[in-house]
matplotlib code that plots the C-alpha trace (Angstrom):
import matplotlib.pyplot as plt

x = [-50.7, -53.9, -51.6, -49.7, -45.9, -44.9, -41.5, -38.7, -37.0, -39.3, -40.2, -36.9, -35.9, -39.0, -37.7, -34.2, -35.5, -36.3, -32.4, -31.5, -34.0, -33.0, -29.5, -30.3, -32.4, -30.0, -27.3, -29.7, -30.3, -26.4, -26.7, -29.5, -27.8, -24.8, -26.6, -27.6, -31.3, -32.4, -31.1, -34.4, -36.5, -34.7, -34.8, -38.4, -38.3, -36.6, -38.6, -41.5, -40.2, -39.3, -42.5, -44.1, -41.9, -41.9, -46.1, -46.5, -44.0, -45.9, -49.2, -48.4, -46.7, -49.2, -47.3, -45.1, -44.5, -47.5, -48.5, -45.5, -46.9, -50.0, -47.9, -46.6, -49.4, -50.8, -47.6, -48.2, -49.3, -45.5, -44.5, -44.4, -47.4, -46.1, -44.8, -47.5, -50.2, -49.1, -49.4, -51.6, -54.5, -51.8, -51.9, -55.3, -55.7, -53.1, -55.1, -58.1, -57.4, -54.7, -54.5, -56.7, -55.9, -57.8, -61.1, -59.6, -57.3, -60.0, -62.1, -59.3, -58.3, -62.0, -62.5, -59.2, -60.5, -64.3, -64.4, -65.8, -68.9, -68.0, -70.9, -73.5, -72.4, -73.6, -76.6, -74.8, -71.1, -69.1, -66.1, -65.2, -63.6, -64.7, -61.4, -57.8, -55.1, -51.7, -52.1, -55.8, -58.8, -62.5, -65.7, -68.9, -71.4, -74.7, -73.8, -76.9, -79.0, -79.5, -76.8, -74.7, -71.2, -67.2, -65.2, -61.5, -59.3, -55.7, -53.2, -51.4, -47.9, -48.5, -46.4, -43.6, -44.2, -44.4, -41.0, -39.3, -40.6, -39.6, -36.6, -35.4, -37.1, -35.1, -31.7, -32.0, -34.3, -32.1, -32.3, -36.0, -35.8, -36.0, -39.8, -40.7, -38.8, -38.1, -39.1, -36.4, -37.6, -35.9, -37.6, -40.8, -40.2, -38.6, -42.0, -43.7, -41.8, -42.4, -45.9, -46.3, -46.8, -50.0, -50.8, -51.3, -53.3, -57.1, -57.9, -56.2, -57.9, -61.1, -60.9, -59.6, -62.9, -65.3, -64.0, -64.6, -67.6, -69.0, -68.1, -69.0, -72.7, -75.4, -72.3, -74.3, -70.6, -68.5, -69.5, -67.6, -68.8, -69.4, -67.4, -69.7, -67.1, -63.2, -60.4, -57.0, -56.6, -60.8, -62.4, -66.1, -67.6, -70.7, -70.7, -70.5, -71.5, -70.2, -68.4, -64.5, -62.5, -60.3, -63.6, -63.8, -60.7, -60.5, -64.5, -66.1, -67.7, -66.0, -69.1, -68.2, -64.3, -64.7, -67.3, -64.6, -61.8, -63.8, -64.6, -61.0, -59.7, -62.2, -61.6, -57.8, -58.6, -61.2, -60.3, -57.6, -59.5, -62.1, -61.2, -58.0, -56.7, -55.7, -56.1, -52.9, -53.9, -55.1, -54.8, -57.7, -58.7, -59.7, -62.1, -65.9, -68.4, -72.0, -75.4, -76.8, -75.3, -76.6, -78.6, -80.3, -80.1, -78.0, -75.6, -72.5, -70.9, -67.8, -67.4, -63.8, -62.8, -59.1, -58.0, -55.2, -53.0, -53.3, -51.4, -52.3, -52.9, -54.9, -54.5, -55.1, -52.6, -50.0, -50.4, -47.2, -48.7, -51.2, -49.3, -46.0, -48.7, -50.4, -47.4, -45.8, -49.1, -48.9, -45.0, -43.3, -40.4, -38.3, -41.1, -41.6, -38.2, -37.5, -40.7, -38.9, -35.8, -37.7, -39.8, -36.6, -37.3, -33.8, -31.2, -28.9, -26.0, -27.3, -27.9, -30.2, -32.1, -35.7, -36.6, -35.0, -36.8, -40.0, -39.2, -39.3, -42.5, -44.6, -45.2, -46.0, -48.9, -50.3, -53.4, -54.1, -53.3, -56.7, -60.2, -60.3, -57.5, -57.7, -55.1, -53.6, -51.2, -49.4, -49.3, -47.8, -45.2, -43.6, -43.6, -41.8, -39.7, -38.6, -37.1, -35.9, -33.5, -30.2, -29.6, -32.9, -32.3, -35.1, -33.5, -30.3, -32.6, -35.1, -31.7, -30.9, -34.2, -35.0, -38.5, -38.8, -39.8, -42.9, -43.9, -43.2, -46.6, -48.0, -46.2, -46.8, -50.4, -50.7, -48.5, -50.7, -53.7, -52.3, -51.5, -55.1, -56.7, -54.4, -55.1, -59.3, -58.2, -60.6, -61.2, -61.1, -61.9, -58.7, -58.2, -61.8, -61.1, -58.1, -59.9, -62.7, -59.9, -56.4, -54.9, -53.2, -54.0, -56.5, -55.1, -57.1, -59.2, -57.5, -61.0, -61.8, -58.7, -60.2, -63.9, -62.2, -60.4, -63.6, -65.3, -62.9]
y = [-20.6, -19.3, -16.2, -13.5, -15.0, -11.9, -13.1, -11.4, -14.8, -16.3, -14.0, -13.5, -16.7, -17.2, -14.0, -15.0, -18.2, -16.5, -15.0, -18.6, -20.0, -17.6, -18.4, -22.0, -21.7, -19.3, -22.6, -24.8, -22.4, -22.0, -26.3, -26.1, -24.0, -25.5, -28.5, -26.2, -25.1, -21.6, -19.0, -17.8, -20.5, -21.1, -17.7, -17.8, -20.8, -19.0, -16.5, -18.6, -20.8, -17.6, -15.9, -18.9, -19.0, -15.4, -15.0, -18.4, -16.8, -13.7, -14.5, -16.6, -13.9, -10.7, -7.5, -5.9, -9.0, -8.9, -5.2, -5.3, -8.4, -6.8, -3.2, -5.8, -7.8, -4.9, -5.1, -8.4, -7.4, -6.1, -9.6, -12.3, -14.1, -17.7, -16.3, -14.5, -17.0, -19.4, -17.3, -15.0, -16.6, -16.8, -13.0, -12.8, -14.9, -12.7, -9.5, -10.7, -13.3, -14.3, -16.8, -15.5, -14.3, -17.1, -15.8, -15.4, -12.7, -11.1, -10.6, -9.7, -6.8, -5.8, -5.9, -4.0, -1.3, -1.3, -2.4, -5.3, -4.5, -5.2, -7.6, -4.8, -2.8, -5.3, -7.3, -9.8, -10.0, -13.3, -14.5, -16.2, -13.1, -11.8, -10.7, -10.3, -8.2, -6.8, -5.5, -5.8, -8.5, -7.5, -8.6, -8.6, -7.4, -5.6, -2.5, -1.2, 1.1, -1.9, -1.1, -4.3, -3.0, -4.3, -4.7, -4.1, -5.3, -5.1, -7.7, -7.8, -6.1, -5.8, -2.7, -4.4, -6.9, -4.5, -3.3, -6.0, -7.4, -4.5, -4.3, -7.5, -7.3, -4.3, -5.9, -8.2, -6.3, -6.4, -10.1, -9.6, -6.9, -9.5, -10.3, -7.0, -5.7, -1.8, -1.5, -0.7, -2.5, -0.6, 2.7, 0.8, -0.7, 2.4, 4.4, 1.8, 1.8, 5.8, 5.1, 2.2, 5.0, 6.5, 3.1, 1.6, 4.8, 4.0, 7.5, 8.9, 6.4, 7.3, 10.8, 10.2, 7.6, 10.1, 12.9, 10.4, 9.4, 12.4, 14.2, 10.8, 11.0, 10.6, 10.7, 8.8, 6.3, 6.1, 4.9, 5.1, 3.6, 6.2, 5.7, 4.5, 4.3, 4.0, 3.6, 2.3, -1.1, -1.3, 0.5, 0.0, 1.5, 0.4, -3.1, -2.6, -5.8, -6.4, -8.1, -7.9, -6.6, -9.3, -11.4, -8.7, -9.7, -12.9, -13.6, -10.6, -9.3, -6.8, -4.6, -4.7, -4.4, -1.2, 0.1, -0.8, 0.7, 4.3, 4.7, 3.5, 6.6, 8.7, 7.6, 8.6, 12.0, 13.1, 12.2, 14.6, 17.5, 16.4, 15.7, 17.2, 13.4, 10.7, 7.0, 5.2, 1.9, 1.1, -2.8, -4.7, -6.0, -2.4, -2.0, -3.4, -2.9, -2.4, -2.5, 0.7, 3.2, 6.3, 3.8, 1.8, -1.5, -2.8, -0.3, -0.1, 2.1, 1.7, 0.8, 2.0, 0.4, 1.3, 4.7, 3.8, 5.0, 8.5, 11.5, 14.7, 17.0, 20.4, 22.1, 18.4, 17.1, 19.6, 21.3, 20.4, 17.3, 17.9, 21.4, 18.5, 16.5, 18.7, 20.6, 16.5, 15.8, 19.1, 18.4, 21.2, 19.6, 22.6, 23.9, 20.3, 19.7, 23.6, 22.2, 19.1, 20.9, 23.4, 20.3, 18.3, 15.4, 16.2, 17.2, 20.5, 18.3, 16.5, 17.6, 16.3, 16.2, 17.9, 15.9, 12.4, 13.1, 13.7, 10.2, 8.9, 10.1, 10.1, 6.1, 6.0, 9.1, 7.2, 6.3, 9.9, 10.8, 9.5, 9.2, 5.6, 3.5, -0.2, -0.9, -4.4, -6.5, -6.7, -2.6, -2.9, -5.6, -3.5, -0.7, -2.3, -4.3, -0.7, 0.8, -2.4, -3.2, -1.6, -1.3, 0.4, 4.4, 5.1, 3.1, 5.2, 8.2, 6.6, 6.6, 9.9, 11.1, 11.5, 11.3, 14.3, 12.9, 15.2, 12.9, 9.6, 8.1, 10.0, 8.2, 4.9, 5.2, 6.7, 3.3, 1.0, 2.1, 1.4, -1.9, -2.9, -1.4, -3.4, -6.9, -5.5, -5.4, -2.5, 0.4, 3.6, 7.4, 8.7, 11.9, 12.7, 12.4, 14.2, 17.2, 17.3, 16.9, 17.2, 20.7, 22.4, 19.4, 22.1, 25.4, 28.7, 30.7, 34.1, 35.2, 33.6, 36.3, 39.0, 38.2, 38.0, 41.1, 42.7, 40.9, 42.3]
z = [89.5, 92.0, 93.2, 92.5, 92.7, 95.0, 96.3, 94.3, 94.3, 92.6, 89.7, 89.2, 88.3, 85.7, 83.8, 83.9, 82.2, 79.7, 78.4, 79.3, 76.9, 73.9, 74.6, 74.4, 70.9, 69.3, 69.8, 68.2, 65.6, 64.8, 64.6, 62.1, 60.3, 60.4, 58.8, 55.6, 56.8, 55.4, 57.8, 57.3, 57.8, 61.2, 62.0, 62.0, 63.8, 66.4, 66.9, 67.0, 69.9, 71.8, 71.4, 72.8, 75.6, 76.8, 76.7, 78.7, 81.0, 81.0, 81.3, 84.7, 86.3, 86.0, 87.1, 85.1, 83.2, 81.8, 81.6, 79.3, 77.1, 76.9, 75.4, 73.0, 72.0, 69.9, 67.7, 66.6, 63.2, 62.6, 62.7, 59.6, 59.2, 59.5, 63.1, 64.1, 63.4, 66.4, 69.2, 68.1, 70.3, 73.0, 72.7, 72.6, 75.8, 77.5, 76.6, 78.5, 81.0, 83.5, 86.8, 89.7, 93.2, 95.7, 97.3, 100.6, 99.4, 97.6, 100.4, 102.8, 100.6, 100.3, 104.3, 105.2, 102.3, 102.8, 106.3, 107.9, 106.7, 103.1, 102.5, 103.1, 100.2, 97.5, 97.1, 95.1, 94.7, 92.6, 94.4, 90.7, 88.4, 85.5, 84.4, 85.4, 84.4, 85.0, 88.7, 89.4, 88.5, 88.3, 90.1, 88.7, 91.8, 92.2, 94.5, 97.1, 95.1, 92.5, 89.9, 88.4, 89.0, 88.2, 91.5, 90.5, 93.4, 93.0, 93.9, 96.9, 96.5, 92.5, 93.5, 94.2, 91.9, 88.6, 89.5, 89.9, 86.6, 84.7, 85.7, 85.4, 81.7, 81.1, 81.8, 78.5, 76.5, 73.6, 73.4, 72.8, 70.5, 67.2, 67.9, 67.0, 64.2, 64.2, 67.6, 70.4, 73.3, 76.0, 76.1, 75.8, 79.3, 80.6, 80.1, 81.5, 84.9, 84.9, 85.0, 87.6, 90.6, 88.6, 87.1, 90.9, 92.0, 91.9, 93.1, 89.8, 87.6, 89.4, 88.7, 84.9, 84.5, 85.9, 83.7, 80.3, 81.6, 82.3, 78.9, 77.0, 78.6, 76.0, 73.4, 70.4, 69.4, 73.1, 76.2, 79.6, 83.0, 85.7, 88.9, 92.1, 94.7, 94.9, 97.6, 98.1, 96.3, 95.4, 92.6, 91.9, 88.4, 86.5, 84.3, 81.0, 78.8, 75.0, 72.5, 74.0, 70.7, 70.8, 69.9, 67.0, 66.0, 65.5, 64.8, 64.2, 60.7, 58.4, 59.3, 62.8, 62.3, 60.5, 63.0, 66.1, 63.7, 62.9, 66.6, 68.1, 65.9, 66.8, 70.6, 70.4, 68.8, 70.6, 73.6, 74.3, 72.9, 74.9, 78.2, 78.0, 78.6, 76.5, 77.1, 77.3, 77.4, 74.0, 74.1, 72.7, 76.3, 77.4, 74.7, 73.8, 71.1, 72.2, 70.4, 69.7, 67.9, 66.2, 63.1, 66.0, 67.8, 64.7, 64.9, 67.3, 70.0, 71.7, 75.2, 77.1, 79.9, 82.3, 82.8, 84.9, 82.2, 81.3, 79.5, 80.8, 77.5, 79.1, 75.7, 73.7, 71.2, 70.5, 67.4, 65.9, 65.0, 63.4, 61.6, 60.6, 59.5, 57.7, 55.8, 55.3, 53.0, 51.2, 50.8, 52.4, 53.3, 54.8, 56.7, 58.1, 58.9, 60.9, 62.8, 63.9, 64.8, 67.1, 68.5, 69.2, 67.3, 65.2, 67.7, 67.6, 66.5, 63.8, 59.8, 57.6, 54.5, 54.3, 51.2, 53.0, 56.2, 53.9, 52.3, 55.3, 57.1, 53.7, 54.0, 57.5, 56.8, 54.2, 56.2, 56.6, 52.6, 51.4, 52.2, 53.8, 54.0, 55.2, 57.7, 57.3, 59.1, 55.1, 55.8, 59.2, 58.5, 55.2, 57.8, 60.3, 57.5, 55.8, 59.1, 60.5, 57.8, 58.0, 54.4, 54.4, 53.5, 56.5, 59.1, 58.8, 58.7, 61.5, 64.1, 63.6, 64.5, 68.3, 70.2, 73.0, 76.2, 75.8, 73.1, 74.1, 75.5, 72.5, 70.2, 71.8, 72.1, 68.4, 67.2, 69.7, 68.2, 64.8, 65.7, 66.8, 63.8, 61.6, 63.8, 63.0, 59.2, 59.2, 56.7, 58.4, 57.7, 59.6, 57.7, 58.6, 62.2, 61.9, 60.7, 63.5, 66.2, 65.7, 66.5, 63.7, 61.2, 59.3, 58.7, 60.4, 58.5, 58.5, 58.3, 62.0, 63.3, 61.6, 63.1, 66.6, 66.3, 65.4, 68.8, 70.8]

ax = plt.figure().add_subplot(projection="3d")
ax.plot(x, y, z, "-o")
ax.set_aspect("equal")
plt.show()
């Protein structure tokens, strides 16, 4: 496949293969079992076959299809082991390559956006990709004034294209809600279509660049490429080399996964209370490590890449996250549970427990109870096992509790992130970055009031 399969037509009857497909399995699977196989061992089975199904299926299409694979991919850890293994390179491949659009479409998009004169702009520029995604692929080019430059050019009609795909994924998301276990599918894709209109914007993920880049200047751990020139359908931003994290992942030394893990965390934090934005793309595709951190040339800095997916925090993460967290960890359960009332997160309709709602959030902290904690994909599968059971006391809790719009790309991003630092296997300080950067996560000195009222 050379191009982006634009005719509604035609992706629609690749997704709808896919419903066909489980349909077809789950029959086999009722035959096998039929026969006396395990229920488990063919359920397995089954979800192995699907997986396989739906990222080949994926991966071909680009658009929506695959900007939802990719918001998948990083939950892989949730998943069994003898399921996950397969396709786990199949993820990989998804997070960092995909068909290309052919050369003439390339540089008919870059004439009708840079005018005729394209060509004059760059002293070198390589028809061949570097790297395609969901609704754009990147060009590696020198730009004028000597500077080796990426070249994002979107596809033709990925607009149209992204819709389509998520809708027609949201239609029968429930049958592919078994891949990931405890994860409802269908508010994952709903989000996603909310943010195709700033996702397609290049002059938003300009802007949202430039802002990272300019507060990550000189930063001794993040890098961000400045911006060098942007309009509809073409944006141009410095090369950054580096080892891709997926290459971390599945080669990369424990040194190096627990140097990508410390910095991912301290990424997400920061971020916000940075730049008053937080990166919502957290898939390991959008993320590099480079030589030369803070201990020298053997050291390691990370390099972030694709802003076209921001939340807009002016005030950073909202303090009740990091006061809920807090109080959770020092086991105040009724303080934490009026907290989530007044948030939202329990509605005005339901009652429940403070100590069962503690119960139920204490496992998931656990990263942030100690020191360091090394996030495994063992970790995230009893996670996702606990409130995916329905005998399980916290997945009769977990669907009582409800997630305030407000909160919903938080949460996403915050679980994302989680997911790659359990595919790194890395050992991370988290409650340390919690403490530099998270609002409300350390209490305020009563002292610090008093010395302001004395200011003013």
């Amino acid at each position: 496949m050379s191009d982006l399969p634009r005719k509604a037509v035609t992706r629609t009857a690749k997704l709808a293969a896919l419903p066909l497909g489980i349909a077809g399995r789950a029959t086999w699977g009722f035959g096998k079992r039929i026969v006396g196989e395990s229920a488990e061992l063919v359920g397995r089975e089954l979800q192995q076959r699907t997986a396989d199904q739906l990222f080949k299926v994926l991966g071909e299409l680009k658009g929506g299809a695959m900007k939802f694979g990719q918001a998948l991919s990083v939950f892989e850890s949730a998943l069994p082991e003898e399921v996950a293994g397969p396709y786990r390179a199949a993820l990989t491949k998804l997070q960092e390559a995909a068909p290309p659009m052919p050369t003439r479409t390339v540089h008919a998009v870059l004439e009708e956006r840079l005018g005729e004169g394209w060509h004059e702009l760059f002293l070198e520029f390589e028809d061949k990709p570097a790297a395609a995604a969901s609704i754009g692929q990147v060009h590696r080019g020198v730009w004028h004034d000597g500077r080796e430059v990426a070249v994002k050019v979107q596809y033709p009609g990925a607009g149209e294209a992204l819709l389509s795909d998520l809708n027609q994924l949201s239609r029968f998301s429930r049958l592919l809600g078994p891949l990931i276990p405890g994860m409802d599918i269908k508010p994952l894709i709903t989000e996603l279509k909310d943010r195709v209109a700033e996702e397609l914007d290049y002059g938003l993920e300009a802007q949202a660049q430039q802002t990272h880049a300019e507060e990550f200047t000189d930063d001794p751990d993040v890098v961000v490429p400045q911006v060098v020139h942007q309009s509809d359908q073409v944006l141009v931003t410095e090369w950054m080399d580096g080892i891709p994290l997926s290459e971390i992942i599945s080669d990369g030394t424990q040194e190096q996964r627990d140097r990508a893990g410390q910095l991912l965390a301290r990424f997400l934090f920061s971020g916000p209370a940075r730049t008053g934005l937080l990166h919502a793309d957290p898939h390991p595709g959008n993320f590099r490590l480079l030589p030369g951190g803070p201990e020298g040339e053997d050291d390691w800095r990370l390099g972030v890449l694709d802003f076209g997916t921001v939340d807009r925090l002016p005030g950073g993460l909202p303090a009740t996250i990091g006061e809920s967290l807090r109080m959770t960890l020092d086991g105040e359960a009724d303080a934490v549970y009026e907290l989530l009332c007044a948030e939202g997160f329990v509605k005005e309709t339901i009652e429940l427990d403070p100590d069962a709602v503690m119960d139920y959030l204490l496992p998931i902290i656990e990263p942030a109870q100690v020191e360091e904690f090394t996030f495994t994909r063992g970790w995230m599968r009893s996670q996702a096992a606990r409130v995916a059971d329905p005998r399980s006391p916290a997945y009769q809790l977990g669907k009582q509790l409800n997630l305030p719009p407000s909160y919903l790309l938080i949460h996403r991003v915050t679980l994302s992130t989680i997911g790659v630092l359990c595919q790194l296997g890395a050992t991370v300080r988290l409650r340390e970055e919690l403490e530099e950067w998270l609002p409300g996560f350390v209490p305020e000195d009563p002292a610090d009031g008093e010395e302001a009222v004395a200011e003013a």
